[in-house]
Every structure is written in structure tokens, then in C-alpha cells.
C-alpha positions as CSV (number, residue, x, y, z in Angstrom):
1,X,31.7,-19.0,-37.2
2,X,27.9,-18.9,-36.4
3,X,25.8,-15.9,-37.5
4,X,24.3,-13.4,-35.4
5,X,20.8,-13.7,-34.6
6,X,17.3,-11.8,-33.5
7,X,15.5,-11.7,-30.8
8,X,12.1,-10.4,-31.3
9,X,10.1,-8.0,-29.1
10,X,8.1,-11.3,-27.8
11,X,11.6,-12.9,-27.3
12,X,13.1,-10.4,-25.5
13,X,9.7,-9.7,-22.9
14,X,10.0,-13.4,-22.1
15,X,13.4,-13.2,-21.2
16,X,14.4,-10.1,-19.8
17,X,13.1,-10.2,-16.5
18,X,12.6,-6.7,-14.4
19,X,13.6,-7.7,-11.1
20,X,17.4,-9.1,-12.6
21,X,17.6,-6.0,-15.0
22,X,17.1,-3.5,-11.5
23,X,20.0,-5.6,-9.7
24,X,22.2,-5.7,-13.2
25,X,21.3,-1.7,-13.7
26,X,22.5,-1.3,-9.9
27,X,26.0,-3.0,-10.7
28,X,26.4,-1.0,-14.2
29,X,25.6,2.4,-12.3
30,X,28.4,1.6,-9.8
31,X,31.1,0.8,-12.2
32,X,30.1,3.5,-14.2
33,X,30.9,5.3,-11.1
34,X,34.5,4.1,-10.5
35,X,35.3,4.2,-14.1
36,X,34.7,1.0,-15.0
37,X,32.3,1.2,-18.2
38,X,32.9,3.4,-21.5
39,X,29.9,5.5,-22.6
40,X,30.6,7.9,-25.8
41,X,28.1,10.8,-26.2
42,X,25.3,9.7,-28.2
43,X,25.6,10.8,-32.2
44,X,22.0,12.3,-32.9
45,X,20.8,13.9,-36.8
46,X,17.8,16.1,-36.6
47,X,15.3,16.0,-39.8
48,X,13.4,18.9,-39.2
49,X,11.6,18.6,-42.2
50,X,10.1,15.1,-41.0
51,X,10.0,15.9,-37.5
52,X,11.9,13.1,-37.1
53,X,15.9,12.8,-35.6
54,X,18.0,9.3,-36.1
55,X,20.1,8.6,-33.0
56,X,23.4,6.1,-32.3
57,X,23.9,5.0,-28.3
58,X,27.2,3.3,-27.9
59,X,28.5,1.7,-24.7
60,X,31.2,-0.7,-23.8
61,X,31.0,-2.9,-20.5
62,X,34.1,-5.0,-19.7
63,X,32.3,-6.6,-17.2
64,X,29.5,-8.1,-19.1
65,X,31.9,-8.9,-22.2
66,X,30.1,-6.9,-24.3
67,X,29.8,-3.7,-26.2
68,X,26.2,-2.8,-28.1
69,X,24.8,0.4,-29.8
70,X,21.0,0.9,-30.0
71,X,19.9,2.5,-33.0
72,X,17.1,4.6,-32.2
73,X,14.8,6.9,-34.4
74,X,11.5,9.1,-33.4
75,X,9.3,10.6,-35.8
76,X,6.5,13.0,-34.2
77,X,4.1,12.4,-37.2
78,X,4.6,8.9,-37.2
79,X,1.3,7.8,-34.5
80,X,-0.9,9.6,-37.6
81,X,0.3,7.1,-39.8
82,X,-0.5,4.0,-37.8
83,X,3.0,3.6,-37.0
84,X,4.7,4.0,-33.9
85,X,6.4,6.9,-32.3
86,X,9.8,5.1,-31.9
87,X,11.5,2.5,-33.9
88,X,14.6,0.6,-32.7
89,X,17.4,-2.2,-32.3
90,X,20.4,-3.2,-30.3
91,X,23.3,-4.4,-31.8
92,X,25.4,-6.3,-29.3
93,X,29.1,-7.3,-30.1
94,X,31.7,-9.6,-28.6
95,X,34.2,-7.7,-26.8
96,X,36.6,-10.4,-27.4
97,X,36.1,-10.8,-31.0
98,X,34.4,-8.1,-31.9
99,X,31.9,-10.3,-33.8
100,X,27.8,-9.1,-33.8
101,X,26.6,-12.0,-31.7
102,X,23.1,-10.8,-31.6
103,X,20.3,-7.6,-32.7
104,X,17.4,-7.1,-30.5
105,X,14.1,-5.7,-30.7
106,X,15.0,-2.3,-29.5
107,X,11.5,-0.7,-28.5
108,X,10.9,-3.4,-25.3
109,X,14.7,-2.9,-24.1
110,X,14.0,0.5,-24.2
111,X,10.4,0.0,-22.2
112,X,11.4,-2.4,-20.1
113,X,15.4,-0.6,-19.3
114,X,13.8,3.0,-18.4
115,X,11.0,1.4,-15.9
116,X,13.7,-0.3,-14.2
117,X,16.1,3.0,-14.1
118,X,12.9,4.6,-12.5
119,X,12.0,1.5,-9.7
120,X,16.2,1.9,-9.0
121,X,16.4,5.7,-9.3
122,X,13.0,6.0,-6.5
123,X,14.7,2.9,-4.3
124,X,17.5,5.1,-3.9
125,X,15.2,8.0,-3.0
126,X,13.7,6.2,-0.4
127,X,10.9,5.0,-1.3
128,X,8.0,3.4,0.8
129,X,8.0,0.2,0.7
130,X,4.3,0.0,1.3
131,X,1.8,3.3,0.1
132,X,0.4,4.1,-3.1
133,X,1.4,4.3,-6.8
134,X,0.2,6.8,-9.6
135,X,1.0,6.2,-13.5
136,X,-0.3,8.5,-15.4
137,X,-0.2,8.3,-19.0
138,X,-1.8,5.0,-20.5
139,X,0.6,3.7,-23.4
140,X,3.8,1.2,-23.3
141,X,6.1,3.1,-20.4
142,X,3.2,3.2,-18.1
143,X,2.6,-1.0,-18.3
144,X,6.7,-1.3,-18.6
145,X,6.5,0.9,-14.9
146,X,3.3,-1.0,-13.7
147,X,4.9,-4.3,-14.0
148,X,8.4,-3.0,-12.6
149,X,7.6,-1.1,-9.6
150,X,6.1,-4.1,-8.3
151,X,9.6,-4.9,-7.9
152,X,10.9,-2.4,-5.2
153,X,7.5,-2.2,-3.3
154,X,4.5,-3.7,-1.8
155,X,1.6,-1.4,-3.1
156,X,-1.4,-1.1,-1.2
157,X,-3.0,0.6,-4.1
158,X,-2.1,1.4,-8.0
159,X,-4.1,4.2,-9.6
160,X,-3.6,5.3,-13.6
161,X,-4.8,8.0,-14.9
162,X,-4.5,9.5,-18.5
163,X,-2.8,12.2,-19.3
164,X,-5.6,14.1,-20.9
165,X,-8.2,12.6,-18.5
166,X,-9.8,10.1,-21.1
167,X,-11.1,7.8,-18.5
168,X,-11.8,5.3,-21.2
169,X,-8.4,4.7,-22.1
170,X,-7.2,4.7,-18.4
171,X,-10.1,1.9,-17.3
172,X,-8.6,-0.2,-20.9
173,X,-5.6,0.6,-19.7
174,X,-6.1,-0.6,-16.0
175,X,-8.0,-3.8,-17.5
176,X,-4.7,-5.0,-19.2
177,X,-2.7,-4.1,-16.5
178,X,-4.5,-5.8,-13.7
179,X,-4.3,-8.7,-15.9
180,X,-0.4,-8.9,-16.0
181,X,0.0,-8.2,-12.1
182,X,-2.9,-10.6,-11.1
183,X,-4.1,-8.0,-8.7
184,X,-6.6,-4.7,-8.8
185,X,-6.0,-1.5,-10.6
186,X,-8.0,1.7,-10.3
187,X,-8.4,3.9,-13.1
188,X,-8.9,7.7,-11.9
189,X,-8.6,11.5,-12.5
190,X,-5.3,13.0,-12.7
191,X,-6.6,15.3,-9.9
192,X,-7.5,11.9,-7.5
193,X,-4.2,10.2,-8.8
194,X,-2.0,13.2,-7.5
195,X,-4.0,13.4,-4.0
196,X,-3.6,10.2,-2.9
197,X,-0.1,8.9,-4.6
198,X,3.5,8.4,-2.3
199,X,5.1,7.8,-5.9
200,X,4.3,9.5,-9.1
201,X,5.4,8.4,-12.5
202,X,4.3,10.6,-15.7
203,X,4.9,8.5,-18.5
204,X,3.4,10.7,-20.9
205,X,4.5,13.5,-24.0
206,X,2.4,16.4,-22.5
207,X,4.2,19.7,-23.5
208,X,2.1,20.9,-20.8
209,X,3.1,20.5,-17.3
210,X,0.8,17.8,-15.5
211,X,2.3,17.5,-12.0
212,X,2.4,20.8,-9.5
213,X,4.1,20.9,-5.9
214,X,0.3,22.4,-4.9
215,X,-1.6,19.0,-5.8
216,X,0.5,16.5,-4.7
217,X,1.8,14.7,-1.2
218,X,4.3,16.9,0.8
219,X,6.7,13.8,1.2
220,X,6.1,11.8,-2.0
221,X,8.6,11.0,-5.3
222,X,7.8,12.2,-8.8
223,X,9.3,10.5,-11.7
224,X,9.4,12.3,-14.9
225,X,9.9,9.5,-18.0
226,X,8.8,11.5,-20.7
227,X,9.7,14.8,-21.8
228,X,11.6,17.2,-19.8
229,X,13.2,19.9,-21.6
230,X,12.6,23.3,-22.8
231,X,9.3,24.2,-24.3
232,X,8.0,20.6,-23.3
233,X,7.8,19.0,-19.6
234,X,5.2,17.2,-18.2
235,X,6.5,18.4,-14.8
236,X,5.9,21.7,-13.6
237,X,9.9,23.9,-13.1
238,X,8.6,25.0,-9.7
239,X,8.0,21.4,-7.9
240,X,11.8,20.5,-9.9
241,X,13.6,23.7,-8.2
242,X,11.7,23.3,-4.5
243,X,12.1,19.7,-4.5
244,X,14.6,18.4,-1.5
245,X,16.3,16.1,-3.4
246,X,16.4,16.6,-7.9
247,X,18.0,13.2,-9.7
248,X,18.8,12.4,-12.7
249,X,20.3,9.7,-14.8
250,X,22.1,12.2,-16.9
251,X,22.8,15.4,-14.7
252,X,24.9,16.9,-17.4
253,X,23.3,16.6,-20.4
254,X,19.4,17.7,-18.6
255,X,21.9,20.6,-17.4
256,X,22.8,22.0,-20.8
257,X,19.8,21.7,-22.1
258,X,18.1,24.2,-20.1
259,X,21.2,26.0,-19.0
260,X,21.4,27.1,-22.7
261,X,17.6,28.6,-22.8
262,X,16.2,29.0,-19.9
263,X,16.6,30.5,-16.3
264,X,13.4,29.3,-15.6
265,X,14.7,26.5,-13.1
266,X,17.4,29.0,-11.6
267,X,20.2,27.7,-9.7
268,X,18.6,24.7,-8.1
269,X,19.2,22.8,-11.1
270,X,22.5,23.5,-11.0
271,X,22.5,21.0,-8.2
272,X,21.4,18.1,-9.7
273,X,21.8,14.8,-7.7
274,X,23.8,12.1,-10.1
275,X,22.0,9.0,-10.0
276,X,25.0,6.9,-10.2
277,X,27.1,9.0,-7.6
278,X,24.1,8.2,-5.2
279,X,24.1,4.4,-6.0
280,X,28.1,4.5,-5.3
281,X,27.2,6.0,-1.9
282,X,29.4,9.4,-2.8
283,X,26.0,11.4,-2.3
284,X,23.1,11.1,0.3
285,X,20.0,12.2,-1.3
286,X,17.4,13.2,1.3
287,X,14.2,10.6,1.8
288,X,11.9,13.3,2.7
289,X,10.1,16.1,1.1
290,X,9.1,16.2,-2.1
291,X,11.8,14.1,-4.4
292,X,12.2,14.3,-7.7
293,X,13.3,12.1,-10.3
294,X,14.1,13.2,-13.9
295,X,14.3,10.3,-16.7
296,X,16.9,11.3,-20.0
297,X,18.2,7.9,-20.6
298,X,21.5,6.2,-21.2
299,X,23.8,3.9,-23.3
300,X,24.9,1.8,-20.2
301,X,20.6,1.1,-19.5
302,X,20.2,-0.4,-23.0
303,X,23.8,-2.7,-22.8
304,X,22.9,-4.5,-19.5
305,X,19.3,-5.2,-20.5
306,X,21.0,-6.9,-23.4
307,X,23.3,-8.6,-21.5
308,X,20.5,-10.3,-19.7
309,X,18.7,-10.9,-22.6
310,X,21.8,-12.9,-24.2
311,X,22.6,-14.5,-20.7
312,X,18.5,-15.8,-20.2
313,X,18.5,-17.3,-24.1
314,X,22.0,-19.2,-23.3
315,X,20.6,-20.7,-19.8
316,X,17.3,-21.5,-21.5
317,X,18.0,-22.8,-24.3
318,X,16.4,-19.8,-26.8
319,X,18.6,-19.5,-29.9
320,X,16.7,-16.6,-31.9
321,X,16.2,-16.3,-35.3
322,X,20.0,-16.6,-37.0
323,X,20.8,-13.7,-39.2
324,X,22.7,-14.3,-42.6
């Protein structure tokens, strides 16, 4: 019996490709829907005293053949050190055999898998499919999101800003980024970003809110990929409970988390649009007004990117680096 094998970060960014991973998320969201796809509840250990917490995402897809776990961990303290914030890999197994037919380079699957959940989750909002597009933030979600919206729109313009206004970093980032798409980038205030944008994506760790209902378009989509729970959102509550239409890939779980600590939201939130429910067709979020959607993350996201990665290394030959 062959031995598993690894596909490094490089491996996996020349194979998984974002426009297949938004049709593949597409198809995983609707048999989520119709029961088709088992997702446990992630097992997560907190280490306060390292500011760090170890997480285990399991999923099992019929469809694809497979079942994987990603293995995540996040240590606050660990950018101080030269090291990064988040460490992790996929472990994808045979459904058949049960066999671990491969382990990927977690941190790109987990880039590339949330930008596309975004470009799906604003599609499904009703996006423009021509205007403008704001990233703000400046480190690896905002060049996963650059190179992914692309995929469900024909920008006019794209603007990046940083997070903390450090127009350095956004021109460096912009450089890199025009660079991949072949094609301008503007690097601006936050304040210019938020004025002129029809789709917003914060991609940042602010514990403060960056994003208000007062500074932005009355008609354009906010995405929230980085934190948004209590005590640290880079979206401000108020734009979240006056918003037409609030989505989320995990309703529930965003749900509890502030149900348990904070009013602050009120009973808007209670009414959380379920991503997958709208991609089934069983709910019609509204494509005007403000629209909101909130980024948490799921199992199913990290299986089909894998799926893709194994299927793109079979068709082109890649084997990986064999394990054992």
C-alpha cells in the first residue's frame, strides 16, 4: 500500500485554484443543506497561560470520497517571536479505506478556503458585478481575497488600506498584489477606502471596530474575515443589527457567542441569514441596503479545498513528497 504524502504550501497554491474551489464550496454548501455531508463540532483546548488554543476540524463528504480533519493552532504571542500567528495541516483520509492518502499545508487551505467562502457568501448577496473593492488589512487573507474576488466580479477599481493606516505597508502591499492580478491597485486611507467601496472586506485582528454604517455606501456589502466576537470585532454591532440582510457561514455558533455575553446586537442577530440555507434557495437574502457578511469558518471549507487539491495533483501528474 503506498504511503501518504505532503503537499507543501507552494504545492498546494499551484494547484488549488480559486475559481474551482468557489463552484466546489457552492456544491458542499448545498449538500450540507439537504443533509448530505457530516460536520462534528470542532474540539478546541484553550492555553491561557500561552495565549495560545489547539483546535481539531473534522468533516466527512460522501460525495468527494473523503473525510479530513485540519489541525489548527493560534498563538497571540507568536508574530513577537518571528513566527506566525497560525500553524496548520489537513489530514485527508480515504473514505473507502480509511487510509491517510495525503497531509497538507494547512495555512494556504485556510487562506485560500475563507476568500472563496467570502467571493460565494457576497455572490449570493448580490453583489455588483462591476464597482469597486476595498480590502483592508495588508497580510495573507487580504492577497487570498484580492486574488479571489476577481473571481465573481469585474472591478473597476481595487483599493487596500491598512488597518492602522500605515500607508507603507498598504503601497507594499498593493505592489505585490498588482503583481499577481496583472492590473492596478490603489493603496488608500481607511476613510477613502470606506467612501468609495460597493464591497468591503476587513481582513484584519482589530479589537477595535474599523467599519461604521455612517462612513460607508448605503447599498454596499461588508465582509467581516477576522474577528468578530465579544470584546474583539473589527465591525462596528450597530452596521451588524441595521444591516438588511446579516449572513454567516456559522449562524449558530456566531449566535452563542454573543448571546451568552452580550445584548449589545439585540434581537437582530437572532435573525441571522444561514449561508448554506441561502445557497439551497430556502432563504432570499435582500440585494439592497447595506449587507453584511460575517466570516467564523467551517470543517466542510477546509475538506473541499482538499479535495481539489488531491484531484489537481492526480490530473497533473504532482505526486507530493511521500510520507513514511
Amino acid at each position: 500500500m503506498s504511503a501518504p504524502v505532503w503537499f507543501s504550501e507552494q504545492e498546494v497554491t499551484r494547484l488549488l485554484q480559486p475559481a474551482a474551489l468557489i463552484t466546489r464550496l457552492e456544491a458542499a454548501f448545498r449538500d450540507a443543506d439537504a443533509g448530505l455531508l457530516t460536520e462534528p463540532r470542532p474540539l478546541r483546548i484553550d492555553a491561557h497561560e500561552h495565549g495560545a488554543n489547539y483546535v481539531a476540524f473534522p468533516a466527512y463528504w460522501p460525495a468527494a470520497g473523503i473525510a479530513t480533519t485540519k489541525v489548527l493552532s493560534g498563538v497571540l504571542g507568536n508574530p513577537a517571536r518571528g513566527l506566525p500567528k497560525i500553524d496548520a495541516v489537513i489530514i485527508v483520509m480515504d473514505a473507502v479505506t480509511g487510509r491517510i492518502r495525503a497531509m497538507m499545508d494547512g495555512r494556504r487551505i485556510t487562506a485560500l478556503r475563507t476568500a472563496a467562502t467570502t467571493a460565494l457568501a457576497c455572490r449570493t448577496l448580490g453583489i455588483r458585478p462591476n464597482g469597486v473593492l476595498g480590502l483592508i488589512g495588508t497580510g495573507v487573507q487580504m492577497r487570498a481575497h484580492a486574488e479571489t474576488m476577481t473571481c465573481v466580479a469585474e472591478w473597476e477599481t481595487i483599493l487596500v488600506a491598512s488597518a492602522n493606516e500605515d500607508m507603507q505597508r498598504a503601497a507594499c502591499a498593493c505592489a505585490s498584489i498588482s503583481a499577481l492580478l496583472g492590473r492596478p491597485v490603489q493603496a488608500v486611507l481607511r476613510s477613502e477606502l470606506l467612501r468609495r467601496s460597493d464591497a468591503i472586506v476587513l481582513t484584519s485582528m482589530s479589537s477595535t471596530p474599523l467599519v461604521r454604517s455612517e462612513n460607508i455606501k448605503s447599498d454596499a456589502i461588508v465582509a467581516s474575515v477576522g474577528p468578530f466576537h465579544p470584546g474583539s470585532t473589527e465591525i462596528d454591532p450597530a452596521l451588524v443589527r441595521m444591516a438588511t440582510a446579516v449572513m454567516s457561514d456559522t449562524p449558530k455558533r456566531l449566535q452563542d457567542q454573543w448571546s451568552a455575553v452580550s445584548a449589545e446586537l439585540g434581537g437582530h442577530f437572532d435573525h441571522l441569514v444561514d449561508m448554506q440555507a441561502a445557497i439551497a434557495g430556502r432563504i432570499s437574502p435582500a440585494h439592497e441596503g447595506i449587507r453584511v457578511f460575517l466570516s467564523d469558518g467551517r470543517s466542510i471549507e477546509d475538506l473541499t479545498a482538499a479535495s481539489l487539491v488531491l484531484e489537481a495533483a492526480e490530473a497533473n501528474g504532482v505526486k507530493g513528497l511521500e510520507l513514511g
